[in-house]
N, C-alpha and C positions, 0 to 999 in steps of 0.2 A: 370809787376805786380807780382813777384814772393814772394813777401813779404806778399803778399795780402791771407788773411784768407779764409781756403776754402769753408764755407760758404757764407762769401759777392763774393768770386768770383762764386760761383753758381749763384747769381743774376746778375753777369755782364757777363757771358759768359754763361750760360747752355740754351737748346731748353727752349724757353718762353714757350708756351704751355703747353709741358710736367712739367715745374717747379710751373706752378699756379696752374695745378690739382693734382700737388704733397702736393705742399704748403697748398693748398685748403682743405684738406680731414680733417686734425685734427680740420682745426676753424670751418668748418661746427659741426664736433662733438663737439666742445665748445659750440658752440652759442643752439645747440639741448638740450645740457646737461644743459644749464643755464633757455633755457623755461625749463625743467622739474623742474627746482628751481622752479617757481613759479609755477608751477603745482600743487605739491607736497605741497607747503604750502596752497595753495586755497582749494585744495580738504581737507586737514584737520581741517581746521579753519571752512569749509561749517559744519564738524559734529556740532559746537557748535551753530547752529544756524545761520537764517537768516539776524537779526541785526548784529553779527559778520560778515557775510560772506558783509553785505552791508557795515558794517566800513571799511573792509577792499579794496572794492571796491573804496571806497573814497581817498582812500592812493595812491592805484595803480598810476594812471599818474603821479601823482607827484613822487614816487619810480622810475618809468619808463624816468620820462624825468631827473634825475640823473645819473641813469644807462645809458642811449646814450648817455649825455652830457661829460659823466668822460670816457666810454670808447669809444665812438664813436668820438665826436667831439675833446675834449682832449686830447684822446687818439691817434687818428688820429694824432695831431699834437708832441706828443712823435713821434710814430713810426718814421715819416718822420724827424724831427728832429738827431734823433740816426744813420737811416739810409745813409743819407745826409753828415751825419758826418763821418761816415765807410767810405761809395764810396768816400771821399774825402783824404783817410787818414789822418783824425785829431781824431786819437784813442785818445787822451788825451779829446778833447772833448766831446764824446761818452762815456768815463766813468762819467763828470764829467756830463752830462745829466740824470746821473739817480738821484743823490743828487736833482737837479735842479728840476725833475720832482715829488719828494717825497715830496719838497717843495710846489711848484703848488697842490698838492692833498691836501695837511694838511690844506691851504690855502681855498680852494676850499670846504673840507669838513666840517671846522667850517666855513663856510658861510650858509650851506645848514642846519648844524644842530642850528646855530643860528635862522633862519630865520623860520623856521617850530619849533622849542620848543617855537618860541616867538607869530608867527601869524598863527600855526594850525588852531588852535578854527576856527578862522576868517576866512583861505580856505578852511575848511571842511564844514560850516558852508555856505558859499556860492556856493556850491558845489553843496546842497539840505540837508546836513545831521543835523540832531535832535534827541535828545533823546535817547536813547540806542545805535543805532548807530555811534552818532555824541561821544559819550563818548568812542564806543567798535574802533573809528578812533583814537581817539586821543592814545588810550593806546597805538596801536600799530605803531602809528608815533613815539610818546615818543621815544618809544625803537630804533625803526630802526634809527631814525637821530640822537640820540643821540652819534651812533656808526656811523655816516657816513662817517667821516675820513676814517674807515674801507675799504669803497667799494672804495671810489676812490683811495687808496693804492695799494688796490686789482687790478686794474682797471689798475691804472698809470705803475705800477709794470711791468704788461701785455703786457702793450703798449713798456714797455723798447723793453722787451725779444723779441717781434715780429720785433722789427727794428732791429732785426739785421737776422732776418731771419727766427729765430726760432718759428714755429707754433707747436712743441709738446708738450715742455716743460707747457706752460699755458693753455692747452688742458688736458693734464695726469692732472694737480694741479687742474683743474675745477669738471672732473668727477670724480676724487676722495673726493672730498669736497661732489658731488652730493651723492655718497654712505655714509659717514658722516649723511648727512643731511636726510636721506630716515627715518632711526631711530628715531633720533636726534630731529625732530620737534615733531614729536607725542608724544613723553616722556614729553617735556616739557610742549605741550597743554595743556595734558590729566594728566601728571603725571603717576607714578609707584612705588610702593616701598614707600621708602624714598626721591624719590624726590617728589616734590609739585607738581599738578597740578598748571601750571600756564593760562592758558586762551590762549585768543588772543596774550598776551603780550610773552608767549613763542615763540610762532609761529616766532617774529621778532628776541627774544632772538637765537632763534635754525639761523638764519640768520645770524646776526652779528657773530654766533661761526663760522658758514660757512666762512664767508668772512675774521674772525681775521688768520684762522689754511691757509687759501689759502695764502692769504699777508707773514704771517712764513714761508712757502713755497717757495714761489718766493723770498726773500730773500736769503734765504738761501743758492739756485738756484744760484743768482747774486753774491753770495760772493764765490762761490766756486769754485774749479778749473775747470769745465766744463763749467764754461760760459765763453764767446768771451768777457764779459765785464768785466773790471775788479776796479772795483769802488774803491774810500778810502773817508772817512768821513774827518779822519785827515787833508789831504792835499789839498783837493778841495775848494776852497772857489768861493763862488756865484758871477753869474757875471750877470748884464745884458743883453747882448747881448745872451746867451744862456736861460735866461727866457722870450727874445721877439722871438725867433725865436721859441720856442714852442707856447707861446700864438698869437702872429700874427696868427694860426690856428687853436688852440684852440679856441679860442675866435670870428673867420669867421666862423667858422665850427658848434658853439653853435648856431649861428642865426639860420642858412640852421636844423637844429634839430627842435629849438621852432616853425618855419616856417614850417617843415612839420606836424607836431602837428596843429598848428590851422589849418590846410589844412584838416586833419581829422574832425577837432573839427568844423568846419565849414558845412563840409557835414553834420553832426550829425545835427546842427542846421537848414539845411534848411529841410533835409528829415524829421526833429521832423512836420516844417508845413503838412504833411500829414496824423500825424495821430500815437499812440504809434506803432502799426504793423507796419509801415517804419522804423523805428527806429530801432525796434527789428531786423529787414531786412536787412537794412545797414549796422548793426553794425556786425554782424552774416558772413554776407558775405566778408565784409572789415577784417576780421581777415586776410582771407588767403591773402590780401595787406602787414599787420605785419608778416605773416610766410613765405614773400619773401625775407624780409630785413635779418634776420639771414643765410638764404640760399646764397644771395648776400656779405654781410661783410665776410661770408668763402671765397669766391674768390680775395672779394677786400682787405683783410687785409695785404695779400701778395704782392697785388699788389701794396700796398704803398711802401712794403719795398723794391720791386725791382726798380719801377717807381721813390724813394727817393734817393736808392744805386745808378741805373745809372744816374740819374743827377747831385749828387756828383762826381762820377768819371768822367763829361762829357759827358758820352755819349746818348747825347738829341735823334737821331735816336734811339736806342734802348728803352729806355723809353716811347719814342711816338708807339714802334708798341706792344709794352707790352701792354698799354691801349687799343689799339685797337682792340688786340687779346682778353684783358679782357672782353671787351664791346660785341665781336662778341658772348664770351661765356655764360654771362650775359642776352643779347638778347636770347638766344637759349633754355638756362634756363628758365626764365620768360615767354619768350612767350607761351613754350609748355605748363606750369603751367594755365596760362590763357587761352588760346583755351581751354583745357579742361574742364574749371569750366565755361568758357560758355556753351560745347557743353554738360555739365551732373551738370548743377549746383546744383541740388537737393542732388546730390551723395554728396555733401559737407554740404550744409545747413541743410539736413536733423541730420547730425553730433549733432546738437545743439536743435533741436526743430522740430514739427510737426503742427504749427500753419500755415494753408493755407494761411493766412493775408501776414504772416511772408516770407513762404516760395515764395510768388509772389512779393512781394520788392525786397529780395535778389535774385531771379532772374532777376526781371528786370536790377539791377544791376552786375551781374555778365556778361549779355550778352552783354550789354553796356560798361562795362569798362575792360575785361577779355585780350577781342582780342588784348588794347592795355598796359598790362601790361610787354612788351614787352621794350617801350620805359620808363619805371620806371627803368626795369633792366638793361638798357645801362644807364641812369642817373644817377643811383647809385654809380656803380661802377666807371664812369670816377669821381664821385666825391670824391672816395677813391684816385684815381688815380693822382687827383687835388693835395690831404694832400700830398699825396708823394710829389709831384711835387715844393710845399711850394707855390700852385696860388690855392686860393681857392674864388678870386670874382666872375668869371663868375657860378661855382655851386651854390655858395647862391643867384645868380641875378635871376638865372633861378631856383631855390626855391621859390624865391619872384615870380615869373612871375608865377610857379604852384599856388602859393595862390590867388595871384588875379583873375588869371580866372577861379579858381574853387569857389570863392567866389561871384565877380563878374558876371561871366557868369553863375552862379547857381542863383543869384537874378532876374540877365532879365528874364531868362524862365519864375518865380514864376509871377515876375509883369508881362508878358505878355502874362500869360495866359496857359502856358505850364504844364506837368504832372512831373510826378516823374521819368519818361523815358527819360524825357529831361535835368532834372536836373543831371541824373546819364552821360549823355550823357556828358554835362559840365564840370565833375572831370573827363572823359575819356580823355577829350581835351587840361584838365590840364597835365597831365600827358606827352603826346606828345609835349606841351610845354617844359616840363621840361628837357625831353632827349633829344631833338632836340638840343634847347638852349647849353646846354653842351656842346654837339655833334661839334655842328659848328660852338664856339667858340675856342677849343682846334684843330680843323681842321683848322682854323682862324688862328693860332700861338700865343693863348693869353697866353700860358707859357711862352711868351721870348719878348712879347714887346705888342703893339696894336695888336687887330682885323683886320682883311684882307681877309680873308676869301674869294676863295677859294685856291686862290695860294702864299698866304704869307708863309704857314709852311716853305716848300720846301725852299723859298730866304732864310729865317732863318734859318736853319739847313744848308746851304751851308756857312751862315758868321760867324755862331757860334763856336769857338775852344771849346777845352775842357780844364777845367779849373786846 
C-alpha cells in the first residue's frame, strides 16, 4: 500500500479507538456550532413577536427533516461512496463522485424548493397555522426554500470532504459561517443604518448567506491543492453506476430519517391524549433525545469513512471491529447521558419551564426512557456504520420496528387502560428494539450475505478475500 494517501491509510491501519476520538472532536464541534444556527436565529426572530416566533415554529420540522435528509441520509451515502472508492483505489472515481454528488444536491434541492413555494400554504396550514402566523410561515419558507439548493450543496459538499477522512476542514467552514451569522441575522431582522429592516424574512435571508459563503468555501477547499480530491468539471462526464451507488443510500437512509420523525410525531400524538401539560412534558424532555443525535453523528461521521475505506480495501475484519468499537463508545456515551436525566431530571426540564404539570410528565418520561437511551446510541451509530458499509436494510427495518412499537405498543396501553407511565414505558421499548435489531443483525453477517446470527460473521470473514 505505499502508493496509498496518508490520510486514507490512517483509516486502514491507525489504533481504531484513538482515530474515532480524534476524528470525532471537530464533528461534534460542527454539529454543536450548527444547533447554535438555529439558536441564534430563534432567539432573534422571538424579539419580533409571538406570531413570528410561532411561524417560524411552523417551518422548523420541515427545515429540520431537509437538513437530516441532504446531510444525514444523503449525506451518509456521499461519504461511504467516496470512502469506498479511496479504500479501493479507484481515485479517478472519487474525484468524479463529487460532480455526481453536486448533481444529486441541485436535484434534490429544486425538489424541496418546488414543493414548499408550491404547497406551503397547504402544510402550514394543516400544521394549525392561521392568520399572522400562517402569513409570518410562509414569509420565511419563501426565503429559505427558495435557496435550498444552497443547503444541500452545503450539505453534499461536506459529505465529499468527510469521505475521505477529513473532519476539520467542514468543521473550521461551519463555525466560521456561525461567527458570520451571530451579526448577520440581527441586521437584517431589525435593520441598521442603511440597511432595511427586514422581518422574519431576514432571519432566513441571514441563513441562505450562511449556507451560499460555507458551499464557496468548501469548494474552494475541493479545487485546491490541499484536498486528496482532486475534481475537473471538464473531463468528468456522469455515469450511472456512480449516481446508484450514492443513492442506493441515500435514498434507504431517507426512509430510516422520516421513520424516526414519525416515531417522534407519534409520541407527541398519543401523550397530546393526556392532556396540553404531557405534551408540554414530552416534548421538553424529548429534546435531550435530539441533543444525543448530534453528540452521536460526531462519532459516526467518521465512522463511515473508516467502516467505507476498509471495505473498499477489503478488509471486512477491521471494519467490523471499527463498528463495534463505535457502538461500545456510543453506548457509554448515551447511556451515562441518560441515567443522569433520570436520576436528576428536573436539573434538565426545569431548563425550559416551571410548570408542575409540565415538570411531572417530563419526569415521568425521563425515568422511563433515560436508562435506555443507551440502546438509541448503539443504533445510531451502527447505522452510520451501515452507510459506510453501503447495507443499509437491516437499520431502516429496525427503524421501522422502532415505529411500530412505539406506535403500536403506545396505543394498547391507551386502549387498555394504562397511564402516561406506560405509554413512556412503550417508546423506551422502541428503542431497545431499535439497537438490538441492528446489533444482531450486523453480528448476523448481514453486510456480506443473509442473516445467521450468531455464528455466521466469523464463516464469512474466513471466505471473504479482499477485493
Amino acid at each position: 500500500m505505499s502508493t496509498v494517501d496518508p490520510r486514507t491509510r490512517l483509516l486502514l491501519e491507525a489504533p481504531i479507538g484513538r482515530t474515532l476520538l480524534r476524528l470525532a472532536a471537530p464533528n461534534v464541534l460542527v454539529m454543536v456550532a450548527q444547533a447554535a444556527v438555529g439558536l441564534i436565529e430563534t432567539y432573534f426572530v422571538g424579539k419580533l413577536g409571538t406570531d413570528a416566533l410561532a411561524g417560524m415554529a411552523l417551518v422548523f420540522p420541515v427545515v429540520m427533516l431537509m437538513q437530516m435528509t441532504s446531510a444525514g441520509a444523503m449525506g451518509g451515502g456521499i461519504a461511504s461512496s467516496v470512502a469506498r472508492a479511496l479504500g479501493a483505489g479507484r481515485r479517478d472515481d472519487a474525484n468524479a463522485l463529487v460532480l455526481h454528488a453536486a448533481v444529486i444536491a441541485l436535484g434534490f434541492g429544486l425538489a424541496f424548493s418546488l414543493a414548499l413555494l408550491l404547497g406551503g400554504r397547504w402544510l402550514y396550514s394543516q400544521m394549525g397555522g392561521s392568520g399572522v402566523s400562517l402569513e409570518a410561515a410562509l414569509s420565511y419558507s419563501h426565503w429559505v426554500f427558495a435557496g435550498a439548493v444552497l443547503v444541500w450543496l452545503f450539505n453534499s459538499l461536506a459529505a465529499v470532504i468527510r469521505g475521505t477522512g477529513n473532519m476539520s476542514v467542514p468543521a473550521n467552514v461551519t463555525v466560521a459561517g456561525v461567527v458570520l451569522l451571530v451579526p448577520l441575522s440581527p441586521l437584517l431582522i431589525f435593520g441598521w443604518g442603511p440597511v432595511p429592516a427586514l422581518g422574519i424574512a431576514g432571519g432566513a435571508i441571514a441563513l441562505l448567506l450562511y449556507y451560499l459563503a460555507g458551499t464557496l468555501a468548501l469548494a474552494v477547499y475541493l479545487w485546491s491543492q490541499s484536498s486528496l480530491l482532486k475534481p475537473s468539471l471538464a473531463t468528468v462526464k456522469l455515469r450511472w453506476p456512480l449516481f446508484r451507488d450514492i443513492l442506493r443510500i441515500g435514498l434507504v437512509g431517507s426512509i430510516s430519517t422520516v421513520a424516526t420523525n414519525l416515531a417522534i410525531g407519534v409520541a407527541t400524538s398519543l401523550a397530546g391524549g393526556f392532556g396540553p401539560a404531557a405534551i408540554a412534558g414530552y416534548g421538553t424532555a424529548s429534546r435531550l433525545e435530539y441533543l444525543l443525535v448530534p453528540l452521536v453523528f460526531g462519532l459516526g461521521a467518521p465512522l463511515v469513512a473508516m467502516v467505507g475505506t476498509c471495505m473498499g480495501a477489503g478488509l471486512h475484519e477491521r471494519a467490523l471491529r471499527a463498528s463495534w468499537i463505535g457502538a461500545g463508545m456510543a453506548f457509554a456515551m448515551t447511556e451515562a447521558i441518560g441515567l443522569a436525566a433520570a436520576a436528576f431530571p428536573r436539573a434538565w426540564l426545569s431548563l425550559f419551564g416551571a410548570d408542575p404539570a409540565m415538570l411531572e410528565a417530563g419526569t415521568l418520561y425521563l425515568r422511563a426512557v433515560g436508562p435506555l437511551y443507551g440502546f438509541f446510541g448503539v443504533g445510531l451509530v451502527l447505522y452510520f456504520a451501515s452507510q459506510g458499509a453501503g447495507r443499509l436494510l437491516w437499520p431502516v427495518a429496525a427503524n421501522i420496528a422502532r415505529l411500530a412499537v412505539a406506535a403500536v405498543g403506545g396505543w394498547l396501553v391507551i386502549r387498555w387502560g394504562g397511564g402516561l407511565a406506560q405509554v413512556f414505558m412503550a417508546q423506551g421499548a422502541a428503542l431497545v428494539v431499535y439497537g438490538v435489531v441492528i446489533a444482531a443483525a450486523i453480528a448476523g453477517g448481514a453486510w456480506f450475505g443473509r442473516v445467521g446470527w450468531p455464528c455466521r460473521t466469523a464463516t464469512l470473514l474466513r471466505r471473504i478475500r479482499p477485493v
